[in-house]
N, C-alpha and C positions, 0 to 999 in steps of 0.2 A: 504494500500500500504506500501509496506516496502521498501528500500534503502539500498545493500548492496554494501559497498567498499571491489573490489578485489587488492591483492596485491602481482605481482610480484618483490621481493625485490633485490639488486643490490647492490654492492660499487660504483659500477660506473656509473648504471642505475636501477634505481628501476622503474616499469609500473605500473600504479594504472588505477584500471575501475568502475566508477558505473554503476550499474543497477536499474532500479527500478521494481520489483515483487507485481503485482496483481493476485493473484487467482494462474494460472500456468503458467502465459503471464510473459516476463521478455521485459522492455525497456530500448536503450540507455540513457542513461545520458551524461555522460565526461567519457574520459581517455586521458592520455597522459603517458609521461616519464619524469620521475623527473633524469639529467642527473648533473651526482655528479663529478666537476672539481676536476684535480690532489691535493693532497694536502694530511695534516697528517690523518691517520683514524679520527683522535676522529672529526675533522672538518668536513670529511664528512660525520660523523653518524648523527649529529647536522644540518648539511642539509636537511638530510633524515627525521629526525625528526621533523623539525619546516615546511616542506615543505607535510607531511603528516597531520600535526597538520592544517595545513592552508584550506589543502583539508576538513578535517572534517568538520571544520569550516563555509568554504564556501557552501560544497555541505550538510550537516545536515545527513549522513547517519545514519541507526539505529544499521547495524551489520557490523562488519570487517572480512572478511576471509583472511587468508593469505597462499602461497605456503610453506611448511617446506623443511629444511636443506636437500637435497641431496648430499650421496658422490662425492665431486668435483674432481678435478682433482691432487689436492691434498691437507693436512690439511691445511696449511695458507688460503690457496680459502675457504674450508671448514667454517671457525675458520670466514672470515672479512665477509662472505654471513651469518653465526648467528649472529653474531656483527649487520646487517645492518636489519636484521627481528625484531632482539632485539629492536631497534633506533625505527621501525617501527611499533612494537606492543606496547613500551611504550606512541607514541603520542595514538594510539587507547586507551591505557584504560587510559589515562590522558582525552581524550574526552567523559569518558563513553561508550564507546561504546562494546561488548562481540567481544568475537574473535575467530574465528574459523581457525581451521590448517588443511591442506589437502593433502596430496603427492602429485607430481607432476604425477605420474600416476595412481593415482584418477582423478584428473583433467582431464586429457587427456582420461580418460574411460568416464568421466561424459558427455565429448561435444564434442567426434571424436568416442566414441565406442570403441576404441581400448587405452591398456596404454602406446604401442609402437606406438602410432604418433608422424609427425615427425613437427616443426613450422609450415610449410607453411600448414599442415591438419586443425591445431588449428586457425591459421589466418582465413582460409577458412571457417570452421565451426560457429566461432565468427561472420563472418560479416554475414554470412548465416542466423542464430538463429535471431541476433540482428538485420535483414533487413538493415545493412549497407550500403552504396551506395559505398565504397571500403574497402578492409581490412585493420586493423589499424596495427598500427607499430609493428614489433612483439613483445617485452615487454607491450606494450599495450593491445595488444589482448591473453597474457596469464596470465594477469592481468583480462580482464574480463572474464577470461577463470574459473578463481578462483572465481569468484562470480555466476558464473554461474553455477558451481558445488556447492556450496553449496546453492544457491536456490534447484538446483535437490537433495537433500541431508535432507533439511530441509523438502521437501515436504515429501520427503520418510516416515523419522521420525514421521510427523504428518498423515499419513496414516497408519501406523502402531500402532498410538499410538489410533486409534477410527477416523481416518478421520474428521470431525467437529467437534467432541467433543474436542479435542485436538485442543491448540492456545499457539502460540507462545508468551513471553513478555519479551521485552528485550532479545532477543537469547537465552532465555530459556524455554523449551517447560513446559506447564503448562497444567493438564491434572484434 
């Protein structure tokens, strides 16, 4: 079984989701929304961080995926949304953990089929896959939307790479 944390990351809300993956079965774990109070950047990277650091911590994941930089609305937006992956990907490899990066419309091909869905497709799909009994918050569920794809991603790779023969260690395929 493997444990991957997804991560929708935010200045002002970052969503994180685990899953855990047996075989081609993927289950809930946690998600929620790590919700970062007004304040200078550097303060709330350091939220982001220690509050990402705390999830590894508690939840033991093995791999970390994370959504990358889309062009925002404009460079500042741009500029504080790398700032806060950045925050995000350093508690990851401070916990050991490998990290995977994803477009957000990979994401959205990996668990709606299409890369033009819109939230509420992705909410849908998420609580669908994950047999949720409602759909979770939407930075939440495109946080496991991120884990989600790259379980469908890694499997690919290990089908390609010989099917069984091919094994994952530490988020690096080993063949």
């Amino acid at each position: 079984m493997t444990r991957i944390l997804g991560i929708d990351p935010g200045s002002r809300k970052t969503g994180y989701g685990l899953i855990d993956v047996q075989r081609s079965k993927a289950a809930y774990v946690a998600s929620g929304v790590i919700r970062i109070p007004d304040g200078p950047l550097p303060e709330r990277l350091k939220l982001i961080f220690d509050a990402i650091s705390q999830i590894a911590t508690q939840y033991r994941p093995a791999q970390m995926a994370i959504e990358n930089v889309f062009m925002a609305k404009s460079a500042g937006s741009a500029l504080k949304l790398g700032q806060a992956r950045g925050a995000a990907i350093v508690a990851a490899v401070n916990a050991d953990l490998p990290v995977s990066e994803y477009e957000a419309r990979k994401v959205k091909q990996a668990v709606v089929g299409t890369g033009a869905a819109d939230k509420l497709q992705v909410q849908h799909m998420v609580k669908t896959l994950l047999a949720l009994p409602a759909a979770p918050q939407e930075d939440a569920a495109d946080a496991l939307a991120v884990a989600l794809c790259h379980m469908h991603t890694t499997q690919t790779l290990v089908q390609a790479a010989g099917g069984a023969r091919g094994r994952f260690r530490r988020g690096r395929l080993s063949i």
